[in-house]
C-alpha positions as CSV (number, residue, x, y, z in Angstrom):
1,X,100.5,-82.2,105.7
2,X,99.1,-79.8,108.4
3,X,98.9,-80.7,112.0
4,X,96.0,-79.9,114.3
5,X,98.2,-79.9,117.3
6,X,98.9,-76.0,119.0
7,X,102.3,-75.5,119.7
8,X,101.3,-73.9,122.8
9,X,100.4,-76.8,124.5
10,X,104.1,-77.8,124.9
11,X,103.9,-74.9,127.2
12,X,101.8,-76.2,129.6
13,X,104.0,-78.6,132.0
14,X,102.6,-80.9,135.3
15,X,102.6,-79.1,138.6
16,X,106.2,-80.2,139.8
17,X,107.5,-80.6,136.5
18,X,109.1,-77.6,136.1
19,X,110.7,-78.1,139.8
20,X,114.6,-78.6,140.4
21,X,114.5,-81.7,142.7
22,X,118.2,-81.7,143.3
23,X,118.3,-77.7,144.3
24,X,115.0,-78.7,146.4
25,X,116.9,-81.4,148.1
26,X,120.1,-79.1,148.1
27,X,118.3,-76.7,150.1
28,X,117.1,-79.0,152.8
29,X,119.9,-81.4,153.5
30,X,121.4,-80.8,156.5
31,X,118.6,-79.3,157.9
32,X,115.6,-81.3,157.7
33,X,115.2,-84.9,157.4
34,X,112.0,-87.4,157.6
35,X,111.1,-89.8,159.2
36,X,109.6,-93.0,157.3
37,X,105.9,-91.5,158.2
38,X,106.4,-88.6,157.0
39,X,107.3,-86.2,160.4
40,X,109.6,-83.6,159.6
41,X,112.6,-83.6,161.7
42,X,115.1,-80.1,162.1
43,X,118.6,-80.8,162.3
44,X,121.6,-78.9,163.9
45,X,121.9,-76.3,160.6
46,X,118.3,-75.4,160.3
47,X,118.8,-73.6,164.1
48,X,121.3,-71.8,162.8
49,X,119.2,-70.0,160.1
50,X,117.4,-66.3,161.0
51,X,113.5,-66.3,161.4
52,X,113.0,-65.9,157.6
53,X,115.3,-68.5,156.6
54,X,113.4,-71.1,159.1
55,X,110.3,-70.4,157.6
56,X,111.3,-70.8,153.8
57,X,113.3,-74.3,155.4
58,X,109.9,-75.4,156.7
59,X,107.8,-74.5,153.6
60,X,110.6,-76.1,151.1
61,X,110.0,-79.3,153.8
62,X,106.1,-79.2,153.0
63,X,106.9,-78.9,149.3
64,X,109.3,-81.9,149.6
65,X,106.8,-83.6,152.0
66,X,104.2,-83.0,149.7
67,X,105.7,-85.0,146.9
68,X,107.6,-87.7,148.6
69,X,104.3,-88.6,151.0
70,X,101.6,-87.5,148.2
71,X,100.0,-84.7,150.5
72,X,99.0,-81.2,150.4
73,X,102.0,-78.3,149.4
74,X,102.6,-76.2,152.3
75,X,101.4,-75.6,155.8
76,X,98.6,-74.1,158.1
77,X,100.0,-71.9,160.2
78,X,99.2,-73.6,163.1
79,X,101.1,-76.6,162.1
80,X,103.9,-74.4,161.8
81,X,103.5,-73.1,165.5
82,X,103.0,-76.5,166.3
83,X,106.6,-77.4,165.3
84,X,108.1,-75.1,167.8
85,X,111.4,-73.5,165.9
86,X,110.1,-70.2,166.8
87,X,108.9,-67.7,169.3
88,X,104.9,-68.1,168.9
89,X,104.6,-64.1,167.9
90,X,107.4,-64.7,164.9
91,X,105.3,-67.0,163.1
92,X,102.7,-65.2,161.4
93,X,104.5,-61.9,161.2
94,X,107.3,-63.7,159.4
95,X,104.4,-65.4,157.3
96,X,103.2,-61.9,156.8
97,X,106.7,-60.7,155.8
98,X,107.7,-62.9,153.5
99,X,104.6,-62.9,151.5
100,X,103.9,-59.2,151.1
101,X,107.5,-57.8,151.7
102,X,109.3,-60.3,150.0
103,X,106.8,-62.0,147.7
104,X,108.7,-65.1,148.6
105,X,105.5,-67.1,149.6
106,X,102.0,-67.7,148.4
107,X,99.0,-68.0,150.3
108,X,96.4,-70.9,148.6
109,X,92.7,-70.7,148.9
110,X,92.4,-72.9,151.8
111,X,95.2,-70.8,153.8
112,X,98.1,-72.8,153.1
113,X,101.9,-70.7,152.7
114,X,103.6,-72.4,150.2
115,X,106.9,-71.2,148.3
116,X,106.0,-71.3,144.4
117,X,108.5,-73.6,142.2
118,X,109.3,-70.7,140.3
119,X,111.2,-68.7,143.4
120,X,113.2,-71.8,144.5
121,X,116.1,-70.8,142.4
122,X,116.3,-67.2,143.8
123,X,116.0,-68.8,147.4
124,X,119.1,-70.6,146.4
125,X,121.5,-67.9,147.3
126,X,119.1,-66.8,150.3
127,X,119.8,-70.1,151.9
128,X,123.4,-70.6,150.8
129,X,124.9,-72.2,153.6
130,X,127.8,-70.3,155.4
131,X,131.1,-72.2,154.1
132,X,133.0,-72.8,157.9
């Protein structure tokens, strides 16, 4: 009996299905928490991190924000400068770097910097925390 159904289809998967939650959460712990609102908090480790590192921390927090609060993926860049982990004139060059030097990030329609699901697993070595 033939089937209509296109095996294709089982191609096609949800927009965070395809995302390693446990890498995601690997990445952040011990350097960003939340509060029960939602507010991103940085912790002791994320200061240690280089300008680059910091950014990539904050936009993995927007991704993990994103799904544990139900909002938006990634940030503004105002409410990046708004967080203060930076000097003011690092924020948008490093924006700028890591999404046409590094092609770490992605820039939505409405301006958002986001880090695709697909790159999380390359950032994992990136971010590797310094064994002490």
């Amino acid at each position: 009996m033939a089937t209509d159904e296109n095996p294709l289809k089982s191609l096609i998967v949800e927009g965070n299905q395809n995302l390693d939650l446990h890498q995601l959460t690997d990445l952040l712990t011990d350097r960003i928490a939340f509060t029960a609102d939602g507010d991103i908090q940085f912790l002791a480790d994320f200061y240690e991190a280089s300008n680059q590192q910091k950014m990539l921390i904050v936009l993995l927090g927007a991704k993990a924000k994103s799904i544990l609060f139900e909002g938006q993926d990634g940030f503004v860049p105002s409410e990046i400068i708004a967080y203060d982990i930076m000097p003011l004139g690092s924020v948008k060059s490093t924006l700028k770097a890591l999404l046409e030097d590094t092609h770490e990030i992605k820039k939505s329609g409405e301006k958002r910097y986001y880090v695709p699901n697909y790159v999380i697993a390359k950032l994992a070595s990136r971010l590797a925390k310094d064994v002490k």
